[in-house]
C-alpha positions as CSV (number, residue, x, y, z in Angstrom):
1,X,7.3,-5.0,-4.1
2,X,3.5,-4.5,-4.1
3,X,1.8,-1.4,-2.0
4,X,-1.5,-2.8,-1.9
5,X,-2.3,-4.3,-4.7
6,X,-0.5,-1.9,-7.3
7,X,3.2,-2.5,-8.1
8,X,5.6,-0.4,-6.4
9,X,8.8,-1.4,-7.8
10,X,11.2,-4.7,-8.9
11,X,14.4,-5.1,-8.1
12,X,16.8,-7.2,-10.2
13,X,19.9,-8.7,-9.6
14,X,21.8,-10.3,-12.6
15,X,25.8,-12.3,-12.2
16,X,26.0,-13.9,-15.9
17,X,25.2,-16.4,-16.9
18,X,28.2,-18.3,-14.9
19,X,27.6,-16.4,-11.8
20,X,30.9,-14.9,-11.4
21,X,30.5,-11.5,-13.5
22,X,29.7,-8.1,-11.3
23,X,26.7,-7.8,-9.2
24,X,24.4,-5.5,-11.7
25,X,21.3,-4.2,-10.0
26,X,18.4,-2.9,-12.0
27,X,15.0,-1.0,-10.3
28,X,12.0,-0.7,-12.1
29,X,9.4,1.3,-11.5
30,X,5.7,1.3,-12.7
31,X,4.9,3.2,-16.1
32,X,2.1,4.6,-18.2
33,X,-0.5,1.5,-19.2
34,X,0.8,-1.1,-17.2
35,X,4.3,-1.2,-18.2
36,X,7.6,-1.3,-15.9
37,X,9.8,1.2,-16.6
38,X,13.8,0.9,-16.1
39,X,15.0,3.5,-13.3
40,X,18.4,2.8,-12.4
41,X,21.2,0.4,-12.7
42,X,24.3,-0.1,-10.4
43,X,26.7,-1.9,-10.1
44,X,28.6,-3.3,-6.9
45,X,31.2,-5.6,-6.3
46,X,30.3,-6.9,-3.0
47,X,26.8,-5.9,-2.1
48,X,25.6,-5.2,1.3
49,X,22.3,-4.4,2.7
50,X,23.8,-0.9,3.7
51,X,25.0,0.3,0.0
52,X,21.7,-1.4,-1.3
53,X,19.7,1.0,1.3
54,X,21.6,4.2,0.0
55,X,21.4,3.9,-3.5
56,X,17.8,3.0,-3.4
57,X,16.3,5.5,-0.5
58,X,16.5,8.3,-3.3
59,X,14.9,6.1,-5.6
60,X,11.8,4.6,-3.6
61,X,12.1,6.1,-0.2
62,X,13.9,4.9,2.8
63,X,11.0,2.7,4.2
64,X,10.8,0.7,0.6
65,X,14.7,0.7,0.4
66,X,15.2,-1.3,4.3
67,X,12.5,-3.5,3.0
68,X,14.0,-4.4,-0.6
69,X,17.3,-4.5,1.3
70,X,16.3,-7.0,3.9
71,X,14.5,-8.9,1.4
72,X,17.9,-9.2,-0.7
73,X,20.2,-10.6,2.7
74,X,17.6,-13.1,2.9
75,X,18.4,-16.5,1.7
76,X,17.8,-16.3,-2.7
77,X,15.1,-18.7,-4.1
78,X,16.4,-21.8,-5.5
79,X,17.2,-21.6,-9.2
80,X,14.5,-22.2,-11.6
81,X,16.6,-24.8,-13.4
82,X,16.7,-23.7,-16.7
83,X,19.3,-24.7,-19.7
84,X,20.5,-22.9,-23.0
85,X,19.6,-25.7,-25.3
86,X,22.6,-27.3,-26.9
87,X,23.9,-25.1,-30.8
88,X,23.6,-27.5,-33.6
């Protein structure tokens, strides 16, 4: 999320690698020189907009918080594609 043109925050959402581990969601923040700090992580089971909005309002305010929260009900990009190249 951009305010302007400086970087607000990222919000990440990680499953594994199979997609059926926990839903862990990490915010990052912007740092000193550029860099982007971790802020939080949590971890729900099944995610809603609602316990999205609450855990980040604290974290980036509540009129960031609707939007990232919005933004995460919305239909997910496709996956990139990529593969873990075959061991051996």
């Amino acid at each position: 999320m951009r305010d302007g043109t400086a970087l607000r925050c990222i919000l990440t959402f990680d499953k594994g690698e199979d997609g059926s581990g926990p839903a862990v969601w990490k915010i990052l923040l912007p740092g000193p020189a550029g860099t982007e700090d971790l802020y939080g992580v949590h971890e729900f089971l099944r995610p809603d907009a609602g316990q999205l909005t609450a855990w980040l309002t604290p974290i980036v305010g509540p009129g960031a918080a609707a939007e990232l929260a919005m933004a995460v009900e919305a239909k997910p990009p496709p996956d990139a594609g990529w593969q873990r190249p075959a061991d051996g």
